[in-house]
Structures are given as C-alpha cells and as structure tokens.
BAFI-3210 file (N, C-alpha, C; in Angstrom, 3 decimals, decimal comma, padded with zeros to 6 digits):
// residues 202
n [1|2|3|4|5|6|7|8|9|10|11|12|13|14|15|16|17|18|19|20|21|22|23|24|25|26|27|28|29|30|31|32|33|34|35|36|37|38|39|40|41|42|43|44|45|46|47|48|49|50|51|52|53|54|55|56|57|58|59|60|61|62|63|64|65|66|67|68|69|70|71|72|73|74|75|76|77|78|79|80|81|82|83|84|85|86|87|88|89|90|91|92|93|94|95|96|97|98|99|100|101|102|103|104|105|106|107|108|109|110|111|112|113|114|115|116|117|118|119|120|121|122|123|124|125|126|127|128|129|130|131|132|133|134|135|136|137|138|139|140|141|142|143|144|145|146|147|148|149|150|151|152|153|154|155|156|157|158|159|160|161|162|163|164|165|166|167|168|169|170|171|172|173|174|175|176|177|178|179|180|181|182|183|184|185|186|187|188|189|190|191|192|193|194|195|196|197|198|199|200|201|202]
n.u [-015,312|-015,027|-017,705|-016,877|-014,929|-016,652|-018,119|-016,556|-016,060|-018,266|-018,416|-016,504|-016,972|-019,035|-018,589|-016,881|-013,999|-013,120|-011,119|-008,858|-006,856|-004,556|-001,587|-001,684|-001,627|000,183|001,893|003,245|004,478|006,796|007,634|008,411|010,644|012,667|014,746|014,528|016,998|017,941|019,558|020,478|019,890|017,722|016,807|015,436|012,376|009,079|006,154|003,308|000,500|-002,595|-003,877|-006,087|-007,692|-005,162|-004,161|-001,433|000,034|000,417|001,873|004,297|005,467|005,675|007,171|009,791|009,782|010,011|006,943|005,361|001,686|-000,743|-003,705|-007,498|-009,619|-010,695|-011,916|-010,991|-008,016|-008,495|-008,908|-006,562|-004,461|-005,324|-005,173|-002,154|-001,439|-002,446|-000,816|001,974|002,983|004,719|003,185|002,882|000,603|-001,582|-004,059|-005,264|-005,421|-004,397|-003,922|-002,762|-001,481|002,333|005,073|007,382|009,913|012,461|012,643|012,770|011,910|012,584|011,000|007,902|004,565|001,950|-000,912|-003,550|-004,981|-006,515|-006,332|-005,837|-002,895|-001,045|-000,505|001,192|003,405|004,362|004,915|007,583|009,130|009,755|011,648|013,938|017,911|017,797|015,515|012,148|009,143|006,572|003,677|000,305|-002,391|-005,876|-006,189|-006,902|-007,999|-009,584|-012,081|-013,298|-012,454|-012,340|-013,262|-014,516|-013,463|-013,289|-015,333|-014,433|-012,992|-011,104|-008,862|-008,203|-005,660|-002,834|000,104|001,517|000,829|001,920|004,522|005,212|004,356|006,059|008,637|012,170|012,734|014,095|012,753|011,766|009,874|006,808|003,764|000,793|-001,056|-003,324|-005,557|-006,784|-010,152|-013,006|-014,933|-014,592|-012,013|-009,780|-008,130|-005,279|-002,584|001,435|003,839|007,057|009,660|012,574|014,468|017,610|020,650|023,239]
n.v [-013,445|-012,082|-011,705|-009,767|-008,288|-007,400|-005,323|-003,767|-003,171|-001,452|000,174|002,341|002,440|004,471|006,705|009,908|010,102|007,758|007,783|010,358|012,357|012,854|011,110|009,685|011,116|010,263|008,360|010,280|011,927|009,912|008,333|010,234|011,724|010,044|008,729|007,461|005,288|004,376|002,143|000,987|-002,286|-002,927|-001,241|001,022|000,089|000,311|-001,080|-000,903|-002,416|-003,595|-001,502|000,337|003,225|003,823|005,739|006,661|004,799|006,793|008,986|008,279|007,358|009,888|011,030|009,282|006,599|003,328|001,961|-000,968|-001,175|-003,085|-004,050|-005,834|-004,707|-003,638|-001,611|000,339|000,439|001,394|003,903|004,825|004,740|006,602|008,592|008,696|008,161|010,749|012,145|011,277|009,403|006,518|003,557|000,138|-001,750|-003,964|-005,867|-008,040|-010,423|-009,502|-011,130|-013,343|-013,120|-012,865|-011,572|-011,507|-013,917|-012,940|-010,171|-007,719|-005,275|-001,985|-000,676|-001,788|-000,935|-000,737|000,310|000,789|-001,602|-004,432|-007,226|-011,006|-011,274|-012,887|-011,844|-009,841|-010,993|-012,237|-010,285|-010,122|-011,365|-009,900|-007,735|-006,173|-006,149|-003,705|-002,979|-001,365|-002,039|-000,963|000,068|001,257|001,751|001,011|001,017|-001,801|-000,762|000,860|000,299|000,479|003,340|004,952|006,485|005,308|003,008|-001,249|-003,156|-005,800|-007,159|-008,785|-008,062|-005,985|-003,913|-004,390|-002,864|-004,916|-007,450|-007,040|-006,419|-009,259|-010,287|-009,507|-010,370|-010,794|-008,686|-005,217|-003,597|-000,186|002,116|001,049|002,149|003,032|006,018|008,694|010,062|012,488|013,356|014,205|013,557|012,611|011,939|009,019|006,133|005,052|002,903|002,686|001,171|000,851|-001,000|-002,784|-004,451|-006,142|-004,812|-006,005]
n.w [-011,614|-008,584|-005,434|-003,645|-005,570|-007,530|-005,923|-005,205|-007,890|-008,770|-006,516|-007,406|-009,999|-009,363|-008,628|-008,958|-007,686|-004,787|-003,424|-002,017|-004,088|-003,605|-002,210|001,032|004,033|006,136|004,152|002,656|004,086|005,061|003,089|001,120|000,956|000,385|-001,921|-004,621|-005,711|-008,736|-009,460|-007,695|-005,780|-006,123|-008,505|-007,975|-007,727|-007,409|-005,284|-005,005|-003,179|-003,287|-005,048|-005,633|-006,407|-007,730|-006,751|-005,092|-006,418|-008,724|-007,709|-006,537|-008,683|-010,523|-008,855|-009,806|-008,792|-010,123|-010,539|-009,935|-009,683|-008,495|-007,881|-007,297|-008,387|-011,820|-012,685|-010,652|-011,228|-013,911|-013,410|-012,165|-014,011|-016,097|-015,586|-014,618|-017,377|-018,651|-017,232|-018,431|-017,452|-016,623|-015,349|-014,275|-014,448|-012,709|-012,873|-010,115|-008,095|-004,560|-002,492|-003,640|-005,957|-007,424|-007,880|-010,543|-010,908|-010,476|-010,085|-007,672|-004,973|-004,169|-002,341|-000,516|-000,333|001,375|001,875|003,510|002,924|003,645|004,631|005,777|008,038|006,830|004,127|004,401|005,392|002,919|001,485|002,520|001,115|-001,189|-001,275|-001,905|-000,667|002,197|001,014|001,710|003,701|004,022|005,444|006,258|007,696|009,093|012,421|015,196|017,654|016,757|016,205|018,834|019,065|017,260|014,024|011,101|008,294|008,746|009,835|010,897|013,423|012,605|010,468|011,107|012,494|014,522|016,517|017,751|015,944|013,407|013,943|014,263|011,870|010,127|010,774|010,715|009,628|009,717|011,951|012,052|012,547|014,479|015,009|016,482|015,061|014,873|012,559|011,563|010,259|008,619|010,196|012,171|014,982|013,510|014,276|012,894|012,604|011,661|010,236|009,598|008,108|007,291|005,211|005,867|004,662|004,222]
ca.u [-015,224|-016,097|-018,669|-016,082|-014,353|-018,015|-018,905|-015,309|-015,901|-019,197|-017,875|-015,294|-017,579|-020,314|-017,760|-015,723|-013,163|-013,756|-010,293|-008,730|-006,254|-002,954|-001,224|-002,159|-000,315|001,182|002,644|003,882|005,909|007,287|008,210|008,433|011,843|013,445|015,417|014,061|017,742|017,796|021,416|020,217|019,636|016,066|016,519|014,207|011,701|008,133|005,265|001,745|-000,268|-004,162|-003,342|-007,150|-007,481|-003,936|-003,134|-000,179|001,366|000,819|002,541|005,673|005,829|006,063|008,666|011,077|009,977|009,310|006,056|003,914|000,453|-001,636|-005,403|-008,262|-010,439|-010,104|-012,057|-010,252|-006,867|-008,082|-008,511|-005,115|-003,958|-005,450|-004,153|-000,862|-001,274|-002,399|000,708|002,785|003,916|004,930|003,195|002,708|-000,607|-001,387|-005,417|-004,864|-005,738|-003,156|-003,731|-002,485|-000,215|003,539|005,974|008,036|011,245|013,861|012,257|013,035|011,603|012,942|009,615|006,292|004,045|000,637|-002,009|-004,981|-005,544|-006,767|-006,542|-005,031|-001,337|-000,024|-000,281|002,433|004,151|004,780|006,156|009,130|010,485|009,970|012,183|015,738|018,447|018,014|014,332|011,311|008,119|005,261|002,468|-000,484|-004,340|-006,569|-006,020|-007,977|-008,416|-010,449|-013,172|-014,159|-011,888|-012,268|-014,151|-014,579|-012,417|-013,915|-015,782|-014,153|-012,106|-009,821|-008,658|-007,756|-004,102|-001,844|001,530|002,121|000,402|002,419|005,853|005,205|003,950|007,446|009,862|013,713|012,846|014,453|011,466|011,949|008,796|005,403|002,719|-000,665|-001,153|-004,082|-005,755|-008,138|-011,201|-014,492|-016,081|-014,016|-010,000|-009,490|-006,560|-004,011|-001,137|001,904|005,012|008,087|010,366|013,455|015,293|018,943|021,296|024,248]
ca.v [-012,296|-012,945|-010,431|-008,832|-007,892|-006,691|-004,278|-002,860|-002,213|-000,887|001,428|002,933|003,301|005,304|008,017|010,180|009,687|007,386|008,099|011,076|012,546|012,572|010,363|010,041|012,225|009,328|007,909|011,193|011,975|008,993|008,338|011,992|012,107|008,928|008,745|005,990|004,884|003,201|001,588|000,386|-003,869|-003,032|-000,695|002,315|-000,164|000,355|-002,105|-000,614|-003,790|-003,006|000,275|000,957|004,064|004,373|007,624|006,349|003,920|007,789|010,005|007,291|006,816|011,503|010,969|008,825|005,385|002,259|001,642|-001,946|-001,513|-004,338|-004,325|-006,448|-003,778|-002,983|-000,516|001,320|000,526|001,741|005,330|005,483|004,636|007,311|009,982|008,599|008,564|012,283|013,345|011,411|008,665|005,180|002,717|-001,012|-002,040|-005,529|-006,527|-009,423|-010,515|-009,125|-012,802|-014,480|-011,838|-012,814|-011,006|-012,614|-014,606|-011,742|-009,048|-007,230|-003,986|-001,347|000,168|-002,306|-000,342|-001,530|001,446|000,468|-003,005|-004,632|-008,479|-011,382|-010,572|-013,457|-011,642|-009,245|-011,847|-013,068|-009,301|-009,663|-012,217|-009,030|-006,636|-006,094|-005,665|-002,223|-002,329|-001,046|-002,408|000,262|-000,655|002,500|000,996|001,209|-000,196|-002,398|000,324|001,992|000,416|001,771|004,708|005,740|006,382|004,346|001,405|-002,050|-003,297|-006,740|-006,804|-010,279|-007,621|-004,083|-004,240|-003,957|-003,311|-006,625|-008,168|-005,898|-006,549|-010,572|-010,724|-008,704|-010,700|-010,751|-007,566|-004,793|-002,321|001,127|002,198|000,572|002,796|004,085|007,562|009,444|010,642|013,628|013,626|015,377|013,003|012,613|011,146|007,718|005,597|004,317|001,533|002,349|000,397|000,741|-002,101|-002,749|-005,901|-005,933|-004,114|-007,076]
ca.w [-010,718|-006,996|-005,226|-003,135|-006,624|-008,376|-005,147|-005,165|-009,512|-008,504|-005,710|-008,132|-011,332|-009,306|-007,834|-009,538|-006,765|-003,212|-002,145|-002,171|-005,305|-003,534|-001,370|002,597|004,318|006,409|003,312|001,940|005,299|005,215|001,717|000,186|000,989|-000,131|-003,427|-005,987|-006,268|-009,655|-009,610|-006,612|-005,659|-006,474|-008,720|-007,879|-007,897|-005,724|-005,663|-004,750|-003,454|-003,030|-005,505|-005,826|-007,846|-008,070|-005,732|-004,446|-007,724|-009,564|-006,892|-006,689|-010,640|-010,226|-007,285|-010,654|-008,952|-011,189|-010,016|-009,962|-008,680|-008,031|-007,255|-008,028|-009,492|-013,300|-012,716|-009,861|-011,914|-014,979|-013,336|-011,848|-015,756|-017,050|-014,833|-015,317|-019,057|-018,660|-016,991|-018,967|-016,297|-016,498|-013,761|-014,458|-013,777|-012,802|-011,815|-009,556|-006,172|-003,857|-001,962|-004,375|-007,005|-007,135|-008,695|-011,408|-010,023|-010,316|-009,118|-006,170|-004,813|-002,761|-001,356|-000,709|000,118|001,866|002,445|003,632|002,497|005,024|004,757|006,597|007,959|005,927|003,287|004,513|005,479|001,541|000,983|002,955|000,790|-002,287|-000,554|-002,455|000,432|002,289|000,709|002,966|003,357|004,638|006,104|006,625|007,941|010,064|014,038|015,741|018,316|015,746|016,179|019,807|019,821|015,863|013,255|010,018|008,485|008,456|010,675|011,077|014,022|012,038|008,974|011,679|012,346|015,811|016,490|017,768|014,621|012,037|014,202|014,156|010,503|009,399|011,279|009,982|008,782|010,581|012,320|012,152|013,232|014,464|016,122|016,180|014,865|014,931|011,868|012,188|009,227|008,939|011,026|013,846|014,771|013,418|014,556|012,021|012,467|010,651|010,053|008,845|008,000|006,180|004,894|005,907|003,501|003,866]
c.u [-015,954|-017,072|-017,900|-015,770|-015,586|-018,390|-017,886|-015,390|-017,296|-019,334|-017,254|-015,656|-018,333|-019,948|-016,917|-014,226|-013,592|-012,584|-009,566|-007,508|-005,376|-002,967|-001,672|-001,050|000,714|002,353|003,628|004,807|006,956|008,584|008,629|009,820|012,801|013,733|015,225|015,736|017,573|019,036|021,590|019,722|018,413|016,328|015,292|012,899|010,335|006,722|004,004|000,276|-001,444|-004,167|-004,962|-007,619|-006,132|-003,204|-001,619|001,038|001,661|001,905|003,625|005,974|006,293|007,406|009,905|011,118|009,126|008,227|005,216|002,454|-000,864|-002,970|-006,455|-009,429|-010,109|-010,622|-011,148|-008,743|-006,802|-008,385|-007,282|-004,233|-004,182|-005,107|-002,842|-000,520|-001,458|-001,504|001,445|004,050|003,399|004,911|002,330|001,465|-001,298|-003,039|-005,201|-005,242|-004,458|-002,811|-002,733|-001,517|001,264|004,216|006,923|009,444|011,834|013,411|012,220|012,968|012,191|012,219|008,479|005,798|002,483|-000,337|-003,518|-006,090|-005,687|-007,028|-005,788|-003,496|-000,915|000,086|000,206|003,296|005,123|005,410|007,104|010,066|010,781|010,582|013,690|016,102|018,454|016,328|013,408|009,931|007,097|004,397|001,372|-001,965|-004,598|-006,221|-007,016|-008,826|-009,425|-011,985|-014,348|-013,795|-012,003|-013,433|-014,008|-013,670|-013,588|-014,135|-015,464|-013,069|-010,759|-008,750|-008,460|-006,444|-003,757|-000,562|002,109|001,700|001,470|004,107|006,057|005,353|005,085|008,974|010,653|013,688|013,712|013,195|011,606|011,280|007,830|004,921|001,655|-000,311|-002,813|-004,111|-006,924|-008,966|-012,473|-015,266|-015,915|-012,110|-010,480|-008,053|-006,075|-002,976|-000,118|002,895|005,780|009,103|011,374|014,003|016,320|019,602|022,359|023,469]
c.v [-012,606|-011,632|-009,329|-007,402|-006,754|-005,553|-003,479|-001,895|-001,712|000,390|002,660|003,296|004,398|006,689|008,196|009,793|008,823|008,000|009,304|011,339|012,040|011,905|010,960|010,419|011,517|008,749|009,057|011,443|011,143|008,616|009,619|011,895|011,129|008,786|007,044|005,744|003,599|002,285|000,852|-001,297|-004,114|-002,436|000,372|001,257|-000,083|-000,621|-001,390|-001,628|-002,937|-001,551|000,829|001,853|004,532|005,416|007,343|005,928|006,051|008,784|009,648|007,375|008,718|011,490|009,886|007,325|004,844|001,565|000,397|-001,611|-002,554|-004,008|-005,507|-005,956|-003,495|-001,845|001,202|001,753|001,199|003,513|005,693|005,314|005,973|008,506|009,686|008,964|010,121|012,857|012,923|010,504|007,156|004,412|001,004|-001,598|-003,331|-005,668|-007,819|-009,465|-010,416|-010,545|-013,900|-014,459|-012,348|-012,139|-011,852|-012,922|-013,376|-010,573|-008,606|-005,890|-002,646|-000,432|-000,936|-001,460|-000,759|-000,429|000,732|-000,511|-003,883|-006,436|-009,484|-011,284|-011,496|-012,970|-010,657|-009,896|-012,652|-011,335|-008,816|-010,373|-010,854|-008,328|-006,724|-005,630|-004,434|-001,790|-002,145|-001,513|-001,491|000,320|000,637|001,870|001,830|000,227|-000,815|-001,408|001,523|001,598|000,794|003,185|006,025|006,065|005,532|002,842|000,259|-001,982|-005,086|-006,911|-007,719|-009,044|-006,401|-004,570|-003,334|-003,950|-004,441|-007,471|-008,091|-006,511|-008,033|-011,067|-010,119|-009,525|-011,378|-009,980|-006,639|-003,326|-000,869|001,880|001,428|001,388|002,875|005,493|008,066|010,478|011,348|013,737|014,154|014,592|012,691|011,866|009,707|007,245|004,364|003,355|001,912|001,087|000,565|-000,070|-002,600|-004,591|-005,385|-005,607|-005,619|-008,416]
c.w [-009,408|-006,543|-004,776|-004,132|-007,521|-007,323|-004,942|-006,985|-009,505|-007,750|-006,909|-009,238|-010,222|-008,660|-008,973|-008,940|-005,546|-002,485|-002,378|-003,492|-005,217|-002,473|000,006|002,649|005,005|005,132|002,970|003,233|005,413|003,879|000,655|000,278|000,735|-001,354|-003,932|-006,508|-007,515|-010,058|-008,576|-006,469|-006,602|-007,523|-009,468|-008,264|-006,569|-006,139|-004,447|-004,647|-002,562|-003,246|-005,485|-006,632|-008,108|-007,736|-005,926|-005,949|-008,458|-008,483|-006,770|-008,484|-010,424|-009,548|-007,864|-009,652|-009,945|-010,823|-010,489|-008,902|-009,489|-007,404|-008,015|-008,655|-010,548|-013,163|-011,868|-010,727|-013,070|-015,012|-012,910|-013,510|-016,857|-016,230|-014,944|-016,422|-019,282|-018,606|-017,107|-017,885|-016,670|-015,276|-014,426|-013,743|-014,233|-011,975|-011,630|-007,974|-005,293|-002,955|-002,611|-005,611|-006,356|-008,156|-009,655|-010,745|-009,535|-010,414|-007,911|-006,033|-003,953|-001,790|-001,846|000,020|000,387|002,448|002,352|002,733|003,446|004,523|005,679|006,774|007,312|004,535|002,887|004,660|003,601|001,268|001,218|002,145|-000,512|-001,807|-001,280|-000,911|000,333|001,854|002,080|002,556|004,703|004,645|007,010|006,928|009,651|011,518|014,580|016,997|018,008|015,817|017,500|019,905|018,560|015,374|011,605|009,751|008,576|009,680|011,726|011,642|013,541|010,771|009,805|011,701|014,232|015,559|016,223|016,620|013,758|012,475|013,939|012,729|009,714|010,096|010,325|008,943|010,258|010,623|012,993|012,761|013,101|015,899|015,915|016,077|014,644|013,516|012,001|010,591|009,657|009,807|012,485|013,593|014,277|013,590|013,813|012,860|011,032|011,110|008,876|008,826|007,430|006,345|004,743|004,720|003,302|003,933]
res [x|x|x|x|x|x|x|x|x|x|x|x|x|x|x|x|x|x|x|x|x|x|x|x|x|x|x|x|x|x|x|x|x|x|x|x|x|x|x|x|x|x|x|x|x|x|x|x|x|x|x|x|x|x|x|x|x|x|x|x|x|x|x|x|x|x|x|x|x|x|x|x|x|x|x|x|x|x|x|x|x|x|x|x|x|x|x|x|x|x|x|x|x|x|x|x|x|x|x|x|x|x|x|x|x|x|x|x|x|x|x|x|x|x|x|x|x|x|x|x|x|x|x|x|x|x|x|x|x|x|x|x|x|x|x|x|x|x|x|x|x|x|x|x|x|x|x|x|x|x|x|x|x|x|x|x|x|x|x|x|x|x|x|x|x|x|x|x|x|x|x|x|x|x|x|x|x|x|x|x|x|x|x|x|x|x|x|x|x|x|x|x|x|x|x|x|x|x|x|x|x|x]
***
C-alpha cells in the first residue's frame, strides 16, 4: 500500500461521509437524462474511475446502468458497497490504481466518467480507447484557475485541469462541451472544468 493510498483509507475511515451522498450536481445535469441503453455497443455500461465512496457508481447503478467503479481505497469502496447492498443495487467494485486499472479486452463502456480525480491527463487519455461507439467520456474537476480565483481542490498546479488540456488529452473524440463553470460552496465559488466527449457512433 503506498502512502498516498493509507491517507486516502485514513480520510474515509475517520468521516462518516467526506463527499457528499448524491451525485455533483454537474454530473447529475449532465447525465440524469441519458438512457443506460443496454442493447446498446456498450451495453448500458458506465465505468466510475476514482469512485471514492461510491456517490456516483451508486446513483448510475439507480439510473439501470451497469456500473464499474474503480478506486484505490478499500475503504472508500467498501462504503459505496454497502449502500448499494442496502438498496438492493448491483455495482462492480474494483480497488485498483486508476493509473494503471484496465478493463478486460472486450469491454466497452458507454459513459466514463471522471469526477474529480485529479491526476496526470494521460490518464484520460487511456479512456478514450474504453468508449463503445457513441460512448461519452465526462470529465468534472477542479481548474487550474482555481487556485487564484477559487476555493479548495489541490494545491498542485501539474494535477488542476484546462480546457486546452482536457480538449488535447481527448483527441479523436468528438467534444461536446469543455468549459469552466463555477461552483458556489460554503466557503466561497470554486471553478470547475467540465468536458464532454463522445467517440464517433460509425
């Protein structure tokens, strides 16, 4: 276990929650309204990389997708497991370093979803090849702009995220949206980076 890994299963035992229940609201605007086609290339499949306590893999697994989430906390993973198991939802839960996690050959997703994992962009770059045609890959963090204009988020300007980063590290995807948005919390606005991205349908 590296330290990173021990101060993340340290975070996550000593809180009942760090991050909030339900999905960010960016995600939920975004994705709330998209049908988990299961007949589909992918079918209805969604992959939750840096799931943490599992908000997101549980709110997708609710919303009838086939959810993988991926983190390198057992601990964080093994609370989104048991709220699943509570309400009676099926989400595939894989502790693994999102660096370094591949999916098995013949798998193909039709939602990656990337909330606020903040590591180097090549390692968005490896989830365009997971994308079934027509799939989307969605991309929610913190901006580099955040760190004079925001509040929280890391503090390591190599690991914030820009447009131009997000649009480079997705290319021969097709980009739906990439912006900054403005998220308002108790402490003040912080400014987000999304992206939205698809892999050609033909």
């Amino acid at each position: 276990m590296t330290d990173r890994q021990r101060r993340w299963d340290e975070r996550y035992a000593a809180s009942d929650r760090v991050w909030s229940a339900g999905p960010n609201a960016e995600v939920e605007r975004i994705v709330g309204g998209w049908n988990p086609d299961r007949t589909g290339p992918g079918g209805g499949r969604a992959l939750d990389l840096g799931a943490g306590e599992g908000r997101h893999a549980v709110w997708l697994a609710a919303r009838g997708w086939r959810v993988t989430a991926v983190d390198f906390s057992a601990v964080g993973l093994g609370k989104g497991e048991a709220e699943a198991s509570a309400r009676g939802l099926r989400v595939d839960w894989a502790v693994a370093d999102a660096r370094s996690w591949q999916p098995a050959d013949d798998v193909l997703f039709d939602l990656v979803l990337v909330a606020y994992l903040h590591l180097p962009e090549d390692v968005l770059s490896r989830t365009t090849r997971w994308l079934a045609p027509g799939g989307a890959l969605v991309v929610v963090g913190h901006a580099l702009r955040n760190l004079t204009d925001g509040v929280g988020g890391p503090s390591d300007p190599a690991l914030l995220h820009t447009a131009e980063a997000l649009r480079a590290a997705t290319a021969g995807l097709t980009v739906e949206r990439c912006e900054e948005v403005v998220r308002p919390t108790d402490a003040g606005d912080a400014i987000d980076v999304v992206l939205v991205a698809r892999r050609p349908a033909g």
